[in-house]
C-alpha positions as CSV (number, residue, x, y, z in Angstrom):
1,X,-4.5,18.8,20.7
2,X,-1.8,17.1,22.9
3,X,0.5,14.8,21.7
4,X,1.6,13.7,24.7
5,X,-0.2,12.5,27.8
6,X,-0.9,15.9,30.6
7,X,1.6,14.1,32.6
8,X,4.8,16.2,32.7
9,X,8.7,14.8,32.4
10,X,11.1,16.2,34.3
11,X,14.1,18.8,32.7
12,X,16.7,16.1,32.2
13,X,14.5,13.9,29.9
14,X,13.6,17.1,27.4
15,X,15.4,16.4,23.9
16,X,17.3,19.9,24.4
17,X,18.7,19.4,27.6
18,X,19.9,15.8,26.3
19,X,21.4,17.0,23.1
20,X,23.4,19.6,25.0
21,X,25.7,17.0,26.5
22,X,25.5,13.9,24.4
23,X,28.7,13.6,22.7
24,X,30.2,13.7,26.4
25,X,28.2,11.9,28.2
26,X,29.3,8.3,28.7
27,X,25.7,7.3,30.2
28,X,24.5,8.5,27.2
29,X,22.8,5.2,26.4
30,X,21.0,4.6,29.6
31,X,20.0,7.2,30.3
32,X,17.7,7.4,26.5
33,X,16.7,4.0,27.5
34,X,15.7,5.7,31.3
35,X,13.9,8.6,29.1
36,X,12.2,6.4,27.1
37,X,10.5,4.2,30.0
38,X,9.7,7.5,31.6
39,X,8.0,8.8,28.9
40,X,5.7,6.0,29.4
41,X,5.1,5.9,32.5
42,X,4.1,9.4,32.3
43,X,1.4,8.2,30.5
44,X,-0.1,5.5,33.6
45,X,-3.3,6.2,35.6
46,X,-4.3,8.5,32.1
47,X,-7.1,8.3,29.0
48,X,-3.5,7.9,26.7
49,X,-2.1,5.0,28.5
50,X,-3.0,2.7,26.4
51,X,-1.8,4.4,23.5
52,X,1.6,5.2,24.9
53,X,2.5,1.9,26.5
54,X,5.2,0.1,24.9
55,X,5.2,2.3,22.1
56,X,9.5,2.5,22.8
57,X,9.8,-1.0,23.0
58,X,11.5,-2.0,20.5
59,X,14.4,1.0,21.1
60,X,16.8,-1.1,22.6
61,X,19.9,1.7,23.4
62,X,21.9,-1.4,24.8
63,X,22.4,-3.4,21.0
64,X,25.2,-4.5,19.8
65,X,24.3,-3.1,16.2
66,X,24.9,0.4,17.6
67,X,28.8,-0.6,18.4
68,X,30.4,-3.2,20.2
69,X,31.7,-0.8,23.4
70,X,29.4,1.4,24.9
71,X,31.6,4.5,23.5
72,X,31.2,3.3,19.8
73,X,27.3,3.1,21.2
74,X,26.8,6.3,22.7
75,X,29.5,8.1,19.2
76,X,26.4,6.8,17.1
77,X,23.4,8.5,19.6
78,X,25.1,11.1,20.0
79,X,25.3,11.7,16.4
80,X,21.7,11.0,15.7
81,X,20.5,13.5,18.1
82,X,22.8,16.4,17.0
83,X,21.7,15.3,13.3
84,X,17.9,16.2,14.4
85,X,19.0,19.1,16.9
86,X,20.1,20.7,13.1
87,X,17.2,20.8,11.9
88,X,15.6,23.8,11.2
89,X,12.0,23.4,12.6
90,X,10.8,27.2,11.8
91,X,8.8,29.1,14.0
92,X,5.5,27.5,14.8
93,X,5.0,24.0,16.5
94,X,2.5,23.3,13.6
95,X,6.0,23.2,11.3
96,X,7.9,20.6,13.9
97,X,5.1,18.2,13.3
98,X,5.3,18.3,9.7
99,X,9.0,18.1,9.6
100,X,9.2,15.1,12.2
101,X,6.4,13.9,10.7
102,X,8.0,14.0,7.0
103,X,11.6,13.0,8.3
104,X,10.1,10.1,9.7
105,X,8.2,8.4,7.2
106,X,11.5,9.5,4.6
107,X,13.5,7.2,6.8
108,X,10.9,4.5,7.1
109,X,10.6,4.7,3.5
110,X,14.6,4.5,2.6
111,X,14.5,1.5,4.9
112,X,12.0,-0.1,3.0
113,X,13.3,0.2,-0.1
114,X,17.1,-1.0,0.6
115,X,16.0,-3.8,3.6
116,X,14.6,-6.5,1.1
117,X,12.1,-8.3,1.3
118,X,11.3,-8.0,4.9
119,X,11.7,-4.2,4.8
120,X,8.4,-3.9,1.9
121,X,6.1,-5.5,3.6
122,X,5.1,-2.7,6.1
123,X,5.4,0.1,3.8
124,X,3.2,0.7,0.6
125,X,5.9,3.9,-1.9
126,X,3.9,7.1,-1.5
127,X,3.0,7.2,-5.0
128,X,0.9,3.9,-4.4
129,X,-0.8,5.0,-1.4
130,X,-1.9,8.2,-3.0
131,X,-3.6,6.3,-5.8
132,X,-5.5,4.0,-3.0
133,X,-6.4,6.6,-1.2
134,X,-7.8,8.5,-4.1
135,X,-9.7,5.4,-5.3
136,X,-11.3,5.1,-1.4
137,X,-12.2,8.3,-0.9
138,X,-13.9,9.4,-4.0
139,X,-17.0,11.3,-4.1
140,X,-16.6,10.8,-0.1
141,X,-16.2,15.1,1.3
142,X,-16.2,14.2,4.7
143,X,-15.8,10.4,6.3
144,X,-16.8,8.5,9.8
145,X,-13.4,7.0,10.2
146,X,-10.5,5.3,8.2
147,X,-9.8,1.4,8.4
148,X,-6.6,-0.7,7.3
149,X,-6.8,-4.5,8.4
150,X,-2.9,-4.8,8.0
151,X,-1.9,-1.5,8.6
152,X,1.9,-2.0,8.5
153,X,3.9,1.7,9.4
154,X,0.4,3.3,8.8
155,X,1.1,4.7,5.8
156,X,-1.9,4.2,4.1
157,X,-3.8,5.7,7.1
158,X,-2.2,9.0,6.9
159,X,-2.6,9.4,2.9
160,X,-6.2,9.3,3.2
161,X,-6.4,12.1,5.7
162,X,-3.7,13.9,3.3
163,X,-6.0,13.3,0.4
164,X,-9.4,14.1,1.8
165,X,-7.3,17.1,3.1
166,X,-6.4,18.6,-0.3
167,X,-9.5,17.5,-2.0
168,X,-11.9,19.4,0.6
169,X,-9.5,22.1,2.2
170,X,-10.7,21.0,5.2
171,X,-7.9,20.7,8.5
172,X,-10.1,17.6,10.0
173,X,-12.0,15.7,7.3
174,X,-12.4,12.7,9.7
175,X,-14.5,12.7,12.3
176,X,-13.3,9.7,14.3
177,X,-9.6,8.9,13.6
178,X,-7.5,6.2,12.0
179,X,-8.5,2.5,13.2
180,X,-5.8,-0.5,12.1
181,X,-4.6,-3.6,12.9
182,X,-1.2,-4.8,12.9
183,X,0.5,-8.6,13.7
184,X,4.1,-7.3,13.6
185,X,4.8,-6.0,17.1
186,X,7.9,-3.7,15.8
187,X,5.9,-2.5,12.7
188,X,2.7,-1.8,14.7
189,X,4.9,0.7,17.0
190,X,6.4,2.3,13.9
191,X,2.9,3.0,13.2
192,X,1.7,4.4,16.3
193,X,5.0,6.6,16.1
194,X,4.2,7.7,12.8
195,X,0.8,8.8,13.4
196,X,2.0,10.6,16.8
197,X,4.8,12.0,14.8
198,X,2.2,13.5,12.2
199,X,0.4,15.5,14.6
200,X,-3.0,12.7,15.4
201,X,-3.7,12.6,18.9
202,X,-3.9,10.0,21.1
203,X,-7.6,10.1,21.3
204,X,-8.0,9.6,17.3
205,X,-5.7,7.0,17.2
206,X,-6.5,3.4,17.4
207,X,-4.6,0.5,16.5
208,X,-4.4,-2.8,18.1
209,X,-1.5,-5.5,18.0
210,X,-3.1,-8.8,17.1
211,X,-4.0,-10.9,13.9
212,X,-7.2,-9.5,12.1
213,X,-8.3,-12.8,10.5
214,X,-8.5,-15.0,13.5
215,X,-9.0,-12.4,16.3
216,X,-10.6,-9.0,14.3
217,X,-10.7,-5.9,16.8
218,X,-13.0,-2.8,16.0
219,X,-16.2,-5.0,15.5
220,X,-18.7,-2.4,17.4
221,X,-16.6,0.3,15.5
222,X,-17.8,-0.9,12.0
223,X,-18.8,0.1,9.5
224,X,-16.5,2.3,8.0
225,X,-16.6,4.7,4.9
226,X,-13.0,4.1,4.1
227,X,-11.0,1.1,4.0
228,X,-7.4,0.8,2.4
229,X,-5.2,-2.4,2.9
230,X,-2.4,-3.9,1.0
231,X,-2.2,-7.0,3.1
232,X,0.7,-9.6,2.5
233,X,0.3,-11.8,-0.4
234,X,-0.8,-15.4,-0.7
235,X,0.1,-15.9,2.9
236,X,-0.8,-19.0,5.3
237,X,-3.8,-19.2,7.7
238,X,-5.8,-21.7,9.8
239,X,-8.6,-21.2,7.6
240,X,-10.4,-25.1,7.4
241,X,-8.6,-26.2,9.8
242,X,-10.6,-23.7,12.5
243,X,-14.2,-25.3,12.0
244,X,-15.9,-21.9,13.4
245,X,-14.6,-20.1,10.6
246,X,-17.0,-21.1,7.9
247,X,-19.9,-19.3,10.5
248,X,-18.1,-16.0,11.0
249,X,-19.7,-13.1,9.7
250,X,-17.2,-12.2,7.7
251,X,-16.8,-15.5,5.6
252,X,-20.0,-16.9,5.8
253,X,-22.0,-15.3,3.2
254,X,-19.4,-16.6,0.5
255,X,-20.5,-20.1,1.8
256,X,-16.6,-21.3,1.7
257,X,-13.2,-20.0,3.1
258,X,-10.0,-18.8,1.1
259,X,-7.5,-21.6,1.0
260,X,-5.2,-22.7,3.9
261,X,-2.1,-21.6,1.6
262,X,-3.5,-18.4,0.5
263,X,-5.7,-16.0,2.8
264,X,-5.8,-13.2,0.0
265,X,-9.7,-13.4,-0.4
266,X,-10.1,-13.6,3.2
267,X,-8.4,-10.3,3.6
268,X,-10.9,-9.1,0.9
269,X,-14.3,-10.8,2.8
270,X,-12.8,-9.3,6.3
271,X,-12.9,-5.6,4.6
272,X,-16.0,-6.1,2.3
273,X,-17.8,-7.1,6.0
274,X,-16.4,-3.8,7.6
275,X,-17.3,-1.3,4.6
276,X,-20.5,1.1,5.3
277,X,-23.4,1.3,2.3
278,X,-21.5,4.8,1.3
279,X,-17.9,3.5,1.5
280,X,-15.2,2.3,-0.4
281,X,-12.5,-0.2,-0.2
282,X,-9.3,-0.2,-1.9
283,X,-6.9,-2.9,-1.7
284,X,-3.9,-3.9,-2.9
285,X,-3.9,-7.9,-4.5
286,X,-1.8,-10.5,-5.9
287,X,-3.0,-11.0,-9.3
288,X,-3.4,-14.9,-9.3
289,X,-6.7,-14.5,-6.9
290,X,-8.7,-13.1,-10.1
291,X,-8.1,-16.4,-12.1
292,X,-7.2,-19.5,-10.3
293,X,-9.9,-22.2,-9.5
294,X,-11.3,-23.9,-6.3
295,X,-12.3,-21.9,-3.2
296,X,-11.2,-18.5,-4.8
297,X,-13.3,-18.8,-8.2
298,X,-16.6,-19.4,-5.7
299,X,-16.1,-16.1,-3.4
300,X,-15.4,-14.3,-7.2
301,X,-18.9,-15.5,-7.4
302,X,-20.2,-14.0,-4.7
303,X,-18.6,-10.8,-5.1
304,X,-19.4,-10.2,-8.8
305,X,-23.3,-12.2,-8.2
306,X,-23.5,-9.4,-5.5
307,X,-22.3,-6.7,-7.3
308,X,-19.7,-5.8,-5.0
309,X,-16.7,-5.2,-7.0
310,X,-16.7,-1.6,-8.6
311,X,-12.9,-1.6,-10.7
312,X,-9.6,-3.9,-10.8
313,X,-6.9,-1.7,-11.8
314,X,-3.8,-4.0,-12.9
315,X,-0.2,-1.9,-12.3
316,X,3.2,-1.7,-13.7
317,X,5.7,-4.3,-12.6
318,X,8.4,-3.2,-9.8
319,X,6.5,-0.3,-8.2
320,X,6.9,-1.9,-4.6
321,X,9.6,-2.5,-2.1
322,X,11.0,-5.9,-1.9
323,X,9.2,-7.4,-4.8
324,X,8.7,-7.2,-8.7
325,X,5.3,-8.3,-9.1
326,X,2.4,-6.7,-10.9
327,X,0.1,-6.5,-8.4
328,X,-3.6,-5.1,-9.2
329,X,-6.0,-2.9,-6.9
330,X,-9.5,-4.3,-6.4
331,X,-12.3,-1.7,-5.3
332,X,-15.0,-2.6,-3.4
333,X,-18.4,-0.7,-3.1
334,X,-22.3,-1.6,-2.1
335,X,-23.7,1.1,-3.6
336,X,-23.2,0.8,-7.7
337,X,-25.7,1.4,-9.6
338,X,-25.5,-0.3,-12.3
339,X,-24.3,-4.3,-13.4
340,X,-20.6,-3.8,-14.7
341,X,-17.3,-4.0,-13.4
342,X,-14.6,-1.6,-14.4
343,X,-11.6,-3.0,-15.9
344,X,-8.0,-1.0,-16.3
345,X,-5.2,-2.0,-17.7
346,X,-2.7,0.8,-16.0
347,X,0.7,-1.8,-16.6
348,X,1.8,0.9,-19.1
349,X,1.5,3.9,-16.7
350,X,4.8,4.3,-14.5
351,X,8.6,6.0,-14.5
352,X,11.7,3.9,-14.6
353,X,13.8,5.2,-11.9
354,X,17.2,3.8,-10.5
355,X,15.8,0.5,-8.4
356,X,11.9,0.5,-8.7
357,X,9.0,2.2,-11.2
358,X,7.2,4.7,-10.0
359,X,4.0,5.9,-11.0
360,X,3.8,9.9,-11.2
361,X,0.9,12.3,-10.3
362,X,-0.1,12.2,-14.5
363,X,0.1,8.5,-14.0
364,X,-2.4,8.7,-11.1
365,X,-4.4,11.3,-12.5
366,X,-4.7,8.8,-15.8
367,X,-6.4,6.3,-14.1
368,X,-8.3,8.4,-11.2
369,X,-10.2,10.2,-14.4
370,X,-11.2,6.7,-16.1
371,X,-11.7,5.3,-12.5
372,X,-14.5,8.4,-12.4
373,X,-15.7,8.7,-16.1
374,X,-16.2,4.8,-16.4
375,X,-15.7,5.5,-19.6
376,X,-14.3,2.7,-22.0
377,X,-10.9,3.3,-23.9
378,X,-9.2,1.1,-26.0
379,X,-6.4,-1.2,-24.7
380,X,-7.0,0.9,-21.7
381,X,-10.0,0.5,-19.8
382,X,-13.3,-1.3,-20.4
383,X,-16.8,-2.2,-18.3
384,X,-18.1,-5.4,-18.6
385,X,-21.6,-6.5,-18.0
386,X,-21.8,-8.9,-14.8
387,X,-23.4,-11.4,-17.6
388,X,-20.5,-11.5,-19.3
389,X,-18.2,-12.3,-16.2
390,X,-20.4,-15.5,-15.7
391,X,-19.9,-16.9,-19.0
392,X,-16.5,-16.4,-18.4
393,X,-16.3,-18.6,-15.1
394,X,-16.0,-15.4,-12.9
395,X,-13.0,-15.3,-14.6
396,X,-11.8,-11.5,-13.4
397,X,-7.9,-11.2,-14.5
398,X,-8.0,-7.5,-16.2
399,X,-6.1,-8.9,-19.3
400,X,-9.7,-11.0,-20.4
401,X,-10.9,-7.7,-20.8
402,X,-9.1,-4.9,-21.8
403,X,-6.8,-6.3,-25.3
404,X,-3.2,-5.1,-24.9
405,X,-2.0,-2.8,-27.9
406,X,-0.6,-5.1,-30.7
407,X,3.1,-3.1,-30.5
408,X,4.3,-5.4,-33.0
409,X,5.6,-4.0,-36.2
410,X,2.6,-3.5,-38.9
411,X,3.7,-4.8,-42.2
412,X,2.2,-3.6,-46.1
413,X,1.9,-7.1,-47.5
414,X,1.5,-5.6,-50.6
415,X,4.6,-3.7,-50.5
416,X,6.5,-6.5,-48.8
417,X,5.5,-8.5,-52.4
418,X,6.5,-6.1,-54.2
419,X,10.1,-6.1,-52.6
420,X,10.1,-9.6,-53.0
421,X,9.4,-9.3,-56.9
422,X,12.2,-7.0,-56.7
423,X,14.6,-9.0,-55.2
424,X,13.8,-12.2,-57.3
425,X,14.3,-10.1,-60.8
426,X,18.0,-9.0,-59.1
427,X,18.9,-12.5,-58.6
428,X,17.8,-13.5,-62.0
429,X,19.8,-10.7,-63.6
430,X,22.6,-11.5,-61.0
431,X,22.4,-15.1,-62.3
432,X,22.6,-13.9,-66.0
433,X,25.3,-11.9,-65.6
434,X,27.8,-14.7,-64.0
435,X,26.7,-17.3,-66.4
436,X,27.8,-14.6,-69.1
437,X,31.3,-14.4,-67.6
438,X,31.3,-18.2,-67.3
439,X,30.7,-19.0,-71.1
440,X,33.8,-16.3,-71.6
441,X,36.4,-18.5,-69.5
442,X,35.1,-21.6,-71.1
């Protein structure tokens, strides 16, 4: 499959012929910039135009950041493109994929982690992303298509396919591609890039620039068998204030919207409406939206009163970029069959490393085999009759459920007493002995 549009670019604009005379050439630039606008144009008139265009707009070859002269510029290109002309991409174009691919998301990744705050919100660690995907995919051999409603640098979307890959040894597990939205115009191109970059053609991509909670795209592409999201946290949106709202789709059935100050649930509501009867969704949550009051307790209602909610998995602290919260994973599903909901405490299970936590492949493994047992293990994991969750006011924060070990120090009071004896006859002989030396000096 093509990863470019059957439009050809002419010699000059091929990355060998470039990297041959960058460190000497002082146009070096403009004339990316010229390569880059070419490469999309090459594109017009075709079926890939619309998944090319403007995917290098946010390359500007002109900023200031890459040097103030147009030398110090063109030192720091030039260096870039020699630093990839090193690689060593083997001897099949299969390989180059990988390796572009891989080197890619590596740098995405390092960005993330040392940019902040702003740099974590468009990538989920890998070591996340492989437990969501695991959690959306199982039991699932071979899918329709894979959804993220805040797709970020698409991420998420390519773990799945890595996941159903090596759980069914199967090259194409999906039949109709990745479909995301993104409203970050720099981090939806980084997505589109990524996917290219990982070897998914034009014609299985789709992703689409634009806010999913006030303007949703892929509506006649629902339903979907696999949904993974980790969607900013306890974010603004019109919510009330948009009257139509409350008679979407999407929100209506939980008879009320999620709050103006905190569009967590309706993130949740927008995916719950897009999953298929067979499907899955796993989603990444702030953990407040399983206990406050208000408008969030009534769409726990009609969640748990509908039976949609399959696990909550609560995390470690620290295992994303840019923030130290404990965040927790809610599964969706429409096709239990029984009345519980799974609860797992997993805030034991990670690795301290240098900056963040991480959670290994044991780790995962850990809770993917209690995720799929449903079996009940103390201080670990429990599930809870639906009953139960009413009489505790839909109350769903993991900690209600599942008691944390007691890891304070167990004391023998019986022992402890008979120290104590101990210690008082000491004192009395202690006492004995000094009034003994005092009735000598008097």
């Amino acid at each position: 499959m093509l990863l470019i549009p059957k439009a050809t670019l002419s010699p000059p604009h091929l990355f060998c012929n470039v990297v041959k005379t960058a460190h000497q050439n002082p146009d070096l630039n403009k004339n990316l910039n010229d390569i880059f606008k070419a490469f999309e144009a090459s594109a017009t008139g075709a079926r890939s135009e619309a998944k090319i265009k403007g995917l290098f707009a946010d390359f500007d070859t002109t900023s200031s950041r890459l040097g103030a002269s147009v030398t110090e510029k063109n030192t720091r290109l030039s260096a870039i493109l020699k630093g990839v002309a090193s690689l060593d991409f083997g001897d099949f174009q299969s390989s180059h994929i990988d390796i572009f691919g891989d080197a890619y998301e590596f740098l995405i990744s390092n960005y993330a982690a040392n940019a902040g705050k702003s740099g974590g919100e468009f990538f989920t660690p890998q070591y996340v992303s492989k437990l969501i995907a695991s959690l959306a995919t199982f039991g699932q051999n071979r899918i329709n298509k894979i959804y993220d409603p805040a797709c970020g640098s698409g991420s998420l979307l390519l773990q799945v396919q890595k996941t159903l890959k090596d759980q069914t040894a199967q090259d194409n597990p999906t039949e109709d591609g990745f479909f995301g939205q993104e409203l970050n115009h720099t981090t939806y191109n980084l997505a589109r890039m990524n996917l290219f970059l990982h070897g998914v053609g034009y014609d299985h991509i789709n992703l689409h620039l634009g806010d999913t909670l006030t303007a949703p795209e892929y509506k006649n592409a629902k339903p979907f068998d696999v949904i993974v999201s980790n969607p900013p946290y306890s974010i603004k949106w019109v919510g009330s204030d948009d009257p139509t709202l409350i008679n979407d789709d999407r929100f209506a059935p939980a008879g009320v919207l999620a709050p103006k100050s905190k569009a967590d649930f309706a993130f949740v509501l927008h995916a719950l409406n897009y999953l298929s009867a067979k499907g899955r969704a796993a989603i990444v949550c702030f953990p407040g939206v399983f206990y406050r009051g208000g408008a969030e307790q009534k769409i726990r209602q009609y969640l748990i009163d509908n039976n949609y909610i399959e696990t909550i998995i609560s995390l470690a602290p620290n295992l994303f970029f840019g923030t130290s919260i404990a965040v927790n994973i809610l599964v969706l599903s429409k096709h239990k069959t029984d009345d519980a909901t799974q609860f797992i405490d997993a805030s034991e299970l990670f690795k301290k490393e240098t900056n963040n936590n991480v959670l290994t492949d044991e780790h995962i493994h850990q809770i993917l085999d209690v995720f799929a047992s449903k079996q009940n293990i103390k201080h670990f994991a429990q599930s809870v009759r639906l009953d139960q969750i009413r009489e505790n006011d839909y109350n769903l924060s993991v900690s209600s459920y599942v008691a944390p070990k007691d890891t304070r120090e167990s004391i023998d009071i019986n022992e402890l007493n008979a120290k104590l004896d101990q210690i008082a006859q000491n004192i009395d002989h202690l006492r004995q002995s000094i009034n003994g030396i005092v009735s000598q000096i008097a």
